[in-house]
C-alpha positions in Angstrom: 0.0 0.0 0.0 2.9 2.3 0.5 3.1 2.1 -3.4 -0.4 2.9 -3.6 -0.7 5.6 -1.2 2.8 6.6 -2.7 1.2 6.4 -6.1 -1.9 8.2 -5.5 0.1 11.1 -3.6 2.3 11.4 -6.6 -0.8 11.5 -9.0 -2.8 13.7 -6.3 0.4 16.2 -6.0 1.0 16.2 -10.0 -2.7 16.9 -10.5 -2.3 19.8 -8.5 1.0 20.5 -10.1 -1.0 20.4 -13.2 -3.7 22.8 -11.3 -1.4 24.4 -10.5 0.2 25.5 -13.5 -2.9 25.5 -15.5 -3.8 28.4 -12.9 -0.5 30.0 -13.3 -0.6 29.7 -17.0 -3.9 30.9 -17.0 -3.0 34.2 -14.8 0.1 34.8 -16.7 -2.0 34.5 -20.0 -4.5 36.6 -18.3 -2.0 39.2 -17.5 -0.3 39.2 -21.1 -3.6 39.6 -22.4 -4.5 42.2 -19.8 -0.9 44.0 -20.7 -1.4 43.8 -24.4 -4.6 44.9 -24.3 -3.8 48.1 -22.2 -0.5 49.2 -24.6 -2.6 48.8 -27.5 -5.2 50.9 -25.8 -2.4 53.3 -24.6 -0.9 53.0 -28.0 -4.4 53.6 -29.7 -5.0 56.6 -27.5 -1.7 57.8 -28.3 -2.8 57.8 -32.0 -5.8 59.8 -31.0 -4.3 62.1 -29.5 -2.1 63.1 -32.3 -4.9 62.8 -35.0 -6.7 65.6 -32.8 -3.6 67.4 -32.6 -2.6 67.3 -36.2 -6.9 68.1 -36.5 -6.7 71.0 -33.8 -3.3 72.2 -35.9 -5.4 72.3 -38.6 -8.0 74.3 -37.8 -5.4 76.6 -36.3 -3.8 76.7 -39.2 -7.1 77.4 -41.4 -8.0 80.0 -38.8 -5.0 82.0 -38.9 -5.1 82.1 -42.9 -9.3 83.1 -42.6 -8.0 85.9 -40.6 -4.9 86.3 -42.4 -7.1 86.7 -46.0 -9.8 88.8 -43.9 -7.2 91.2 -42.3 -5.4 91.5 -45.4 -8.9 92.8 -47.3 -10.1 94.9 -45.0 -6.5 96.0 -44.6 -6.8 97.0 -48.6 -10.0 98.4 -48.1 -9.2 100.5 -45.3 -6.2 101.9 -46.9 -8.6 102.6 -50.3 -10.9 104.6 -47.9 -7.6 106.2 -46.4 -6.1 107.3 -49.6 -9.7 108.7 -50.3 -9.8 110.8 -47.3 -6.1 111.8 -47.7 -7.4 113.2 -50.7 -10.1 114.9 -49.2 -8.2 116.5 -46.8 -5.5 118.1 -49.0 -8.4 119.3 -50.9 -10.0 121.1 -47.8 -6.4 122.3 -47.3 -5.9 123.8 -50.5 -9.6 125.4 -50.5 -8.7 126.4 -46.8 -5.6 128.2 -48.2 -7.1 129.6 -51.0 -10.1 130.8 -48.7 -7.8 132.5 -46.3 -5.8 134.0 -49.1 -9.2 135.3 -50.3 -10.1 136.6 -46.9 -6.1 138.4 -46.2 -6.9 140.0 -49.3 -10.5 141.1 -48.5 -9.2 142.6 -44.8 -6.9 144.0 -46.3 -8.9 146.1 -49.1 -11.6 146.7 -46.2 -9.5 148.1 -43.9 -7.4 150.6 -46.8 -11.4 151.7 -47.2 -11.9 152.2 -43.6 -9.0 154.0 -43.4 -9.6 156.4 -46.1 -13.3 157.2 -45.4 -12.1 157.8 -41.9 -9.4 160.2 -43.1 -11.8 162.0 -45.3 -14.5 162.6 -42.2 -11.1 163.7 -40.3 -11.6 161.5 -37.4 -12.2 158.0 -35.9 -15.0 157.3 -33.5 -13.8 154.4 -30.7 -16.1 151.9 -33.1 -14.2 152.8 -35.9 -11.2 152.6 -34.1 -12.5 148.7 -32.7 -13.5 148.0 -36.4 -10.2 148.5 -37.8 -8.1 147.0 -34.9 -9.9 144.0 -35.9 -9.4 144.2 -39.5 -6.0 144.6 -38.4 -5.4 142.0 -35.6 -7.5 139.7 -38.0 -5.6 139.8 -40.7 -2.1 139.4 -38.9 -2.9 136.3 -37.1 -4.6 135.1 -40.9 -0.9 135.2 -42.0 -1.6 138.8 -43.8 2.5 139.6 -43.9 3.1 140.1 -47.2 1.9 144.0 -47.3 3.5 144.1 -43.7 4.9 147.0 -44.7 2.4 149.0 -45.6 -0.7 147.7 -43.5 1.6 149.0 -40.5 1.9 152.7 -42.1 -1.9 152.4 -42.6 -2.0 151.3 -38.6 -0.3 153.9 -37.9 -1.7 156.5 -40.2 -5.2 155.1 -38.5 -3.7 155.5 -35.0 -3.0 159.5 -35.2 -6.4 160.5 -36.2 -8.1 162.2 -33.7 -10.5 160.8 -31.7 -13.6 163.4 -32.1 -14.9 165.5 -35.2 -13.1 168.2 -36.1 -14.7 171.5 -35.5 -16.8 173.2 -37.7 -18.3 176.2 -37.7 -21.6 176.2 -37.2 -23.9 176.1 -40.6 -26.5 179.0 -40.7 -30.0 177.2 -40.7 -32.2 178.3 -43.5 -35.8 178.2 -43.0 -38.1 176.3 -45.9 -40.2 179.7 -46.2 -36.7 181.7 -46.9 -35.3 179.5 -49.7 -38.7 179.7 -51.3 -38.7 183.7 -51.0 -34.7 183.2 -52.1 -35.9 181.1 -55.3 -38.8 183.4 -55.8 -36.6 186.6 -55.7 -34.6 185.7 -58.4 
């Protein structure tokens, strides 16, 4: 029986050798399989990752170029709408210089009037006086320089009448009745 008993220990520890194993193989299959199976995941969500980066790059990439094209019209358009109003403006500034030419000119004629209807009354009342200062101060800060010279013998010219009306002596009133005796005499 020692055989036997011998024998069917042997057989009863080989089975669970055998179990044993199996098991083991089993687990270590399991585990390859479980490994495998998570780097090809790892390795397949990897490769997703990069396709949405290369898909995010992309539409980066398209986005910039939208804006890119869209700046570079509007940039065209703006500068067509600049070069417009450029023009515009040195228009207004040539009419504004031709205007204030215009106006020099017209001070300068008004006050040579003032001047001599003042000198022919033989006085300047303070309005006149305020008038023609100005005329005068006008047409300086206006850039009126060119007839410096003589604007500023006219200023002073201006500046030494006298203030008042000369006197006069007094005109004899005629009476209506006496002009028509006067025409009737004759």
């Amino acid at each position: 029986m020692d055989a036997e008993v011998l024998k069917t220990t042997l057989e009863v520890v080989a089975v669970v050798i055998g179990i044993i194993g199996t098991v083991f193989g089993i687990l270590g299959i399991s585990g390859y399989l479980g490994e495998r199976a998570k780097h090809k995941a790892e390795k397949k969500n990897k490769q997703e990752d990069q396709a949405e980066e290369q898909l995010q790059a992309m539409a980066d990439l398209r986005l910039k170029n939208t804006v890119r094209e869209v700046f570079k019209e509007e940039t065209i358009c703006i500068n067509d709408k600049l070069d417009t109003i450029t023009g515009d403006v040195n228009e207004i500034k040539r009419d504004l210089a031709d205007n204030t030419k215009g106006t020099v000119t017209i001070l300068r004629n008004d006050m040579k009037k003032s001047l001599d209807f003042c000198k022919r009354q033989g006085y300047a009342s303070s309005s006149d006086r305020a008038n023609w200062h100005e005329l005068y101060n006008t047409y300086g800060e206006l850039g009126g320089n060119h007839f410096k010279e003589f604007v500023d013998a006219w200023k002073q010219e201006f500046d030494s009448l006298p203030s008042t009306p000369p006197e006069t002596s007094p005109k004899k009133r005629v009476s209506k009745s006496s002009k028509k005796e006067d025409k009737e005499n004759k």
